[in-house]
C-alpha positions as CSV (number, residue, x, y, z in Angstrom):
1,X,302.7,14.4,159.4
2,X,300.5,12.4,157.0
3,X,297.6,11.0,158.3
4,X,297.1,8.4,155.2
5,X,298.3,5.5,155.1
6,X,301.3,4.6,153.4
7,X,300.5,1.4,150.8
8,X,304.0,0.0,149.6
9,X,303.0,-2.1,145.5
10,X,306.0,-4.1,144.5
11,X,305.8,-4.7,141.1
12,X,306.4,-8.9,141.5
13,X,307.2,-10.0,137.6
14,X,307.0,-7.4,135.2
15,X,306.5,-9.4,132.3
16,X,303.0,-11.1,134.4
17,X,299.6,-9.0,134.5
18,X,301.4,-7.2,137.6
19,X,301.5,-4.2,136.2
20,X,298.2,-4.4,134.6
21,X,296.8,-5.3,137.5
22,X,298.3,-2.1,139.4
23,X,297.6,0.4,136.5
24,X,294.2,-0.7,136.3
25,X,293.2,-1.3,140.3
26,X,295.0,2.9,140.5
27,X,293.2,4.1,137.8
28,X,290.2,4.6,140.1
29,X,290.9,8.0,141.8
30,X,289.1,6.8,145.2
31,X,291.6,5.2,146.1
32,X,293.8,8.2,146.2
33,X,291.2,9.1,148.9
34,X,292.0,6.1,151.1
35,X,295.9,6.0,151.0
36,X,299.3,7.0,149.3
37,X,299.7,4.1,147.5
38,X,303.8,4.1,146.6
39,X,304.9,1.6,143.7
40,X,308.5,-0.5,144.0
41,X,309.0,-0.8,140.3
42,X,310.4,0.9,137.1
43,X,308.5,4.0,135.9
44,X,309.6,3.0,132.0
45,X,308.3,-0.4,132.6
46,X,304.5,1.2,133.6
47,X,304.7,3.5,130.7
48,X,305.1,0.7,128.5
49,X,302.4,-1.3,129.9
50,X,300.1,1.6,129.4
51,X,300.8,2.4,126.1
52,X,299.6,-1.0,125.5
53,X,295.4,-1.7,124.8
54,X,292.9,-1.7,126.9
55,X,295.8,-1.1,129.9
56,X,295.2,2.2,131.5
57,X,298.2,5.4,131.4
58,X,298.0,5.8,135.0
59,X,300.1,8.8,135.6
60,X,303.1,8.3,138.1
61,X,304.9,10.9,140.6
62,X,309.1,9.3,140.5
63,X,310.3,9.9,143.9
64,X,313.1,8.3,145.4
65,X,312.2,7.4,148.8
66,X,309.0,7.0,150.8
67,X,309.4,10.2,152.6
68,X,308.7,12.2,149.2
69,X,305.3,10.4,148.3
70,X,302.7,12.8,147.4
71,X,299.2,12.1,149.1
72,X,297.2,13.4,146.1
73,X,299.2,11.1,143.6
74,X,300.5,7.7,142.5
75,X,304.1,7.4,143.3
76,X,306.5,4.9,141.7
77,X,310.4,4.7,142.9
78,X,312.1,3.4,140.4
79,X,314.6,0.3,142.3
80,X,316.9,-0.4,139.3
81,X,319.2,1.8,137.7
82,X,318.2,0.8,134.0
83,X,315.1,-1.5,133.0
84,X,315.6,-4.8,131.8
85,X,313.8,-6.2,128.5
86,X,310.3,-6.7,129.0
87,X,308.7,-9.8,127.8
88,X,305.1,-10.2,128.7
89,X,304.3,-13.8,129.0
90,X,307.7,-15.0,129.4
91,X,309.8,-15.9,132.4
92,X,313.0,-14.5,132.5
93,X,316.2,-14.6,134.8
94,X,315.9,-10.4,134.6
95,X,312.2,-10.3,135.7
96,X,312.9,-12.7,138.5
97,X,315.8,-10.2,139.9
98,X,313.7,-7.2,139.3
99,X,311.0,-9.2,141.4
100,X,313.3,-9.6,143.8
101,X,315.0,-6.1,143.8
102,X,311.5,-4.7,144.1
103,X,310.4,-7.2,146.9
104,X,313.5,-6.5,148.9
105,X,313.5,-2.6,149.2
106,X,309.9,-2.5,150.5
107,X,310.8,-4.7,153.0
108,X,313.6,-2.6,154.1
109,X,311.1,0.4,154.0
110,X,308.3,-1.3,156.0
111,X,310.6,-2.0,158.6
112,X,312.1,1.5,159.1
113,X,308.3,2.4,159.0
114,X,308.8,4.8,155.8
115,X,305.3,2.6,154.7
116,X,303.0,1.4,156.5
117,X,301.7,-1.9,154.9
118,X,302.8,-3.9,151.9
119,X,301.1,-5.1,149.1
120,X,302.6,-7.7,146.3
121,X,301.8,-8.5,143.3
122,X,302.8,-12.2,142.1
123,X,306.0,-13.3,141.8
124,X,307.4,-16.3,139.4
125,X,309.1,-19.0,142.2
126,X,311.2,-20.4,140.1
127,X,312.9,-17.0,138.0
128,X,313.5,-15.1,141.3
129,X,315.6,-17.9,143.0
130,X,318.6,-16.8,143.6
131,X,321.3,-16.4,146.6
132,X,319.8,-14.1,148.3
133,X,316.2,-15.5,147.5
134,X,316.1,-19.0,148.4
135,X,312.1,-19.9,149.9
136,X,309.3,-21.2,148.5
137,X,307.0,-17.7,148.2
138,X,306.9,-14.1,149.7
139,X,305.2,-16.2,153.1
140,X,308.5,-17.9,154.1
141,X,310.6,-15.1,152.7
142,X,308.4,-12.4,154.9
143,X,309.1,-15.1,158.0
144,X,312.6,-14.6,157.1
145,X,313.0,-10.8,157.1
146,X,311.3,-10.8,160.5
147,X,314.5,-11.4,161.9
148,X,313.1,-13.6,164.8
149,X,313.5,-17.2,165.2
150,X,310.3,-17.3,167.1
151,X,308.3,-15.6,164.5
152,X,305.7,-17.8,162.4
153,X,304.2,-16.2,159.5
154,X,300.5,-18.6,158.4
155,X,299.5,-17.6,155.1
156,X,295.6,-16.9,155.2
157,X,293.1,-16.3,151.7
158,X,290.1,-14.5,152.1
159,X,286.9,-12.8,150.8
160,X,283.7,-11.4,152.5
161,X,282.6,-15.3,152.8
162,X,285.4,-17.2,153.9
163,X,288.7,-17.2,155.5
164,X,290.7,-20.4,155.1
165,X,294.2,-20.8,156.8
166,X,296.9,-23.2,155.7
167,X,298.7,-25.8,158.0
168,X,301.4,-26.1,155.1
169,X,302.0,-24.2,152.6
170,X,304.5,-24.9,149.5
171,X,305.2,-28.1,150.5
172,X,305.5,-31.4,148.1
173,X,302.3,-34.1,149.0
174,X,304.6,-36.3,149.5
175,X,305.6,-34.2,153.1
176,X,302.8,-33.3,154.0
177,X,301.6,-36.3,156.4
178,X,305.0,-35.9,158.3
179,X,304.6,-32.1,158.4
180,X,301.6,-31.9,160.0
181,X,301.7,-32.6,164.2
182,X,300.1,-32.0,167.1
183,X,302.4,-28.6,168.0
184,X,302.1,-27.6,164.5
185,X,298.7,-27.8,164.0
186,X,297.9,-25.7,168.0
187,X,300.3,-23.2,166.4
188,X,298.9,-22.7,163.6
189,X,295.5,-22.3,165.1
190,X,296.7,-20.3,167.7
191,X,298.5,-17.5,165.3
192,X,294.5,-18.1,163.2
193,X,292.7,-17.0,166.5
194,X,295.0,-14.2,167.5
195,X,294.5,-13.0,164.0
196,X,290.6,-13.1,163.3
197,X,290.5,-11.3,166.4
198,X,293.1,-8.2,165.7
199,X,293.6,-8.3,162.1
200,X,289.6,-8.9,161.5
201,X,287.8,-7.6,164.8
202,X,286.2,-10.7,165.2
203,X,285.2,-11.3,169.0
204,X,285.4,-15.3,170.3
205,X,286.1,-16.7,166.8
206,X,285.1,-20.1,165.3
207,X,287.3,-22.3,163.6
208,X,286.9,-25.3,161.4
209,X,289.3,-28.0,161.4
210,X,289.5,-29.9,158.3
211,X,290.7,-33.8,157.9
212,X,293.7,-34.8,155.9
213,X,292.6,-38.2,154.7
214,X,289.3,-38.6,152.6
215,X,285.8,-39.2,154.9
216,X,288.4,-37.8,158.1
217,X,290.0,-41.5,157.7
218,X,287.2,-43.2,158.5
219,X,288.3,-44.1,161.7
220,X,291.7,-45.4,161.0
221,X,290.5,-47.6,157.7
222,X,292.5,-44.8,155.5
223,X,295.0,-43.3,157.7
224,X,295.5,-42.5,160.8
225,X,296.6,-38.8,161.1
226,X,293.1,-37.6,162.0
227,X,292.5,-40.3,165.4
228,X,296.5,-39.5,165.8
229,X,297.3,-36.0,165.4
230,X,294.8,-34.0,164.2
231,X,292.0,-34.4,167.2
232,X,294.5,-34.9,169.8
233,X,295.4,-30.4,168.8
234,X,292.5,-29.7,168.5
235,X,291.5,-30.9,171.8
236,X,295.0,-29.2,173.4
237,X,293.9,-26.3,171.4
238,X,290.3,-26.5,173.2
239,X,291.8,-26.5,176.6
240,X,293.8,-23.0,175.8
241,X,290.6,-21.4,175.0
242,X,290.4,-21.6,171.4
243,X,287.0,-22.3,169.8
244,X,288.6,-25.2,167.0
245,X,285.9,-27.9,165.8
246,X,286.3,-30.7,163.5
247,X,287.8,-32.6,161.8
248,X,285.6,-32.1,159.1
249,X,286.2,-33.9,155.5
250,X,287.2,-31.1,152.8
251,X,284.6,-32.6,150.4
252,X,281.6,-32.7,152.0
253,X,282.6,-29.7,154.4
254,X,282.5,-27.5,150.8
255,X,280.1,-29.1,149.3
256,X,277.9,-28.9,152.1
257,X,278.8,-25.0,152.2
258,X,279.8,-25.9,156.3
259,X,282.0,-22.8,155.9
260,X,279.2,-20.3,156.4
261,X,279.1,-21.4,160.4
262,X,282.1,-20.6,160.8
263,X,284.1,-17.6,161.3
264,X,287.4,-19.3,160.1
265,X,288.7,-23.1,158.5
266,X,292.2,-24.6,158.9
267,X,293.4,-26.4,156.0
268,X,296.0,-29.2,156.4
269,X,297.9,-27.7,153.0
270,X,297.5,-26.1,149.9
271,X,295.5,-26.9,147.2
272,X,293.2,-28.6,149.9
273,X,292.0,-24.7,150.9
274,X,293.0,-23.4,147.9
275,X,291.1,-25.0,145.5
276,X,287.7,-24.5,146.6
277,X,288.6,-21.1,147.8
278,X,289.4,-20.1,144.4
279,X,286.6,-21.4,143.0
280,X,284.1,-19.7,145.2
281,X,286.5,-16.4,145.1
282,X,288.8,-15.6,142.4
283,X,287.6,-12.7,141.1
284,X,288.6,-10.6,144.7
285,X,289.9,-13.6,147.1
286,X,293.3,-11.9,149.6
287,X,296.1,-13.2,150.2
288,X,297.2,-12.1,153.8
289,X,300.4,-13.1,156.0
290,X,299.5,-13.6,159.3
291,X,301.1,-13.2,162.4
292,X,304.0,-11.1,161.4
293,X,304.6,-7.4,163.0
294,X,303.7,-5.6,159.5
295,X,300.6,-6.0,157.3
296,X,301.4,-8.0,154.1
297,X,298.3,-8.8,151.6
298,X,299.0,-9.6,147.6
299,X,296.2,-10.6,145.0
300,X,295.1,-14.5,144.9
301,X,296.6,-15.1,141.3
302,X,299.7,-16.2,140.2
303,X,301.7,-14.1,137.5
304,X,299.2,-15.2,134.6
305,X,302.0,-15.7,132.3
306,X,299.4,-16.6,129.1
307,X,297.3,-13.2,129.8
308,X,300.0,-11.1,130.3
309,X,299.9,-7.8,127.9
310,X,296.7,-8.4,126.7
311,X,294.6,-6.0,128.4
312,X,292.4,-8.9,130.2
313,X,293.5,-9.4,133.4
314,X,291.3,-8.8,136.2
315,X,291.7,-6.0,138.9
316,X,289.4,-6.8,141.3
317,X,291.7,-9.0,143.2
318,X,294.5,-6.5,143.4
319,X,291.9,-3.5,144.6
320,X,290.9,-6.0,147.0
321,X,294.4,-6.7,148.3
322,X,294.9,-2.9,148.5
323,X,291.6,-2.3,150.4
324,X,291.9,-5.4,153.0
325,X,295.4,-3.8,153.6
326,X,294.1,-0.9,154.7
327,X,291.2,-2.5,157.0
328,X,293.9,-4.8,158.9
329,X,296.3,-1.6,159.3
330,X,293.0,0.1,161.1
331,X,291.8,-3.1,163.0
332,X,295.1,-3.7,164.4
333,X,295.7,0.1,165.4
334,X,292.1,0.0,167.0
335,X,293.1,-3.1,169.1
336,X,296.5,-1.8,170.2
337,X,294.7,1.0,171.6
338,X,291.9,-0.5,173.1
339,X,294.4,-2.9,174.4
340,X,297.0,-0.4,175.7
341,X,295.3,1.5,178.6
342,X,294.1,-1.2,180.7
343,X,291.2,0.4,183.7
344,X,293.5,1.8,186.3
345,X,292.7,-0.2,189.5
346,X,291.5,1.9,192.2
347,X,290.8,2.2,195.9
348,X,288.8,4.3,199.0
349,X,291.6,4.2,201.5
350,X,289.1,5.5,205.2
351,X,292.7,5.8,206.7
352,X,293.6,8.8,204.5
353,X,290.2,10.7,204.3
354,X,289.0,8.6,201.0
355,X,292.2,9.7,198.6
356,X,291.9,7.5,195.5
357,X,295.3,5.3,195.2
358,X,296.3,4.4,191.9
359,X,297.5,1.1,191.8
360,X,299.4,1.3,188.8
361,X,301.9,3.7,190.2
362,X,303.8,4.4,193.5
363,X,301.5,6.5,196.3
């Protein structure tokens, strides 16, 4: 049996820097050290992207399912009978499918455990809509394919400095403020804590809060969501044990590089965590779906549409995905089993001449 780990690449939009990004992030043999990485794609479309400059020819083992993958090779299964036009740098209602196509047989394989973690590169939201794909981003669609009601996926971006967390995540401004409540916000920083501790081996994690109004709402004078909502959870979430503080205006909490203290930072939505994380970490920030049963991670770009084909595109966050993949796969693997065999509880009984009794089992 293999003792690498499986790491599933869908190819996301073939006519973004996805590929690039995969040819060039597998072109460094080390990783072939770490893992069996096994691409969802087209084997024509990755020859064509290497024939192109300054895009490496990666060389690609075809295999058809998981269970074939060579450990000393890149594999590629090929999830589409022919291979649709490619158009770098343009969006197209055949990319989008082949997005989707791609996106929806890892998932299948992940769940049969033919893989063992998933990485994605970026989709296009808008070409890969469709019947069967009908969500905002791979978070909501990975929530989805969980197949549990009770399941909450919380979409997490991070580098060696900073790990922010999102309260909401591809949501119009305009819902935000009515999104964001007291149970949402404790679950949210409950799924954060659970995670920093088994997905990052981080013991009695600290978590920033941050405001949604500007200066925290200056106590009610420009909103009331903070004095309302916001400290009311993390209060609740104080009294269940989690170690929450804030809430802390974004601006000065960045600017004032606040982050540093602390081992985490809850964002009430997007571009209110993403923004500053980008611009401290772009070149290798994570994407990572927390609190799901499988390990998802996918570069911090977006399909880089104007870039695509022209040998520019950067790697790094893609190698990074790849690597953090692997590091949550061991973390959580080393706290199942350090979780698993709890200290058997046992006894001197004088009655019975000092026989140790097991408590954990009938005597």
């Amino acid at each position: 049996m293999s003792k690498k780990i499986k790491v599933g690449i869908t190819h996301g939009d073939m006519n973004g820097v996805g590929y690039e990004v995969i040819l060039k992030a597998l072109e460094d043999n080390r990783i072939l050290e770490l893992c069996t990485p096994i691409i969802y794609g087209q084997s024509t479309i990755a020859e064509a992207y290497g024939k192109m400059e300054d895009i490496p020819a990666v060389p690609f083992n075809v295999i058809d399912n998981p269970s074939d993958a060579r450990e000393d090779a890149n594999n590629i299964i090929n999830v589409m009978d022919e291979s649709p036009a490619l158009k770098p740098g343009t969006s197209t209602p055949q990319a989008g499918e082949a997005a989707f196509i791609a996106l929806e047989r890892a998932v299948a394989d992940l769940k049969k455990g033919e893989i063992d973690v998933l990485v994605t590169a970026p989709i296009n939201k808008h070409n890969i809509q469709s019947a069967d794909f009908h969500f905002p981003g791979h978070t909501e669609y990975l929530q989805h394919c969980s197949g549990s009601r009770d399941v909450e996926a919380l979409m997490i971006l991070f580098n060696d400095r900073l790990r922010i967390a999102l309260v909401t995540t591809h949501l119009p401004i305009a819902e935000i403020a009515q999104a964001i409540t007291v149970d949402c916000i404790c679950s949210k920083l409950k799924i954060f804590y659970e995670s920093l501790e088994k997905d990052f081996g981080l013991s009695h994690p600290r978590i920033a809060v941050l405001a949604l109004n500007p200066h925290a709402g200056d106590g009610g004078v420009i909103g009331k969501e903070e004095e309302e909502v916001i400290i009311p959870a993390i209060q609740k979430a104080q009294k269940e044990g989690i170690n929450c503080f804030g809430p802390y205006a974004a601006d000065g909490f960045f600017g004032a590089e606040q982050y540093r203290a602390f081992d985490g930072v809850l964002a009430m939505y997007h571009d209110q965590g993403l923004a500053p994380f980008k611009t401290l970490a772009m070149d290798n920030g994570v994407n990572f779906t927390a609190g799901l049963s499988f390990v998802r991670t996918s570069p911090d770009h977006g399909t880089g549409y104007d870039i695509a084909g022209k040998g520019v595109a950067s790697e790094a966050s893609m190698r990074e995905a790849i690597y953090a993949a692997i590091d949550i796969f061991r973390n959580r693997m080393r706290h199942f089993q350090s979780h698993r065999n709890p200290l058997r509880r046992q006894y001197f009984d004088k009655s019975k001449d000092n026989v140790v009794l097991d408590l954990t089992k009938d005597n």
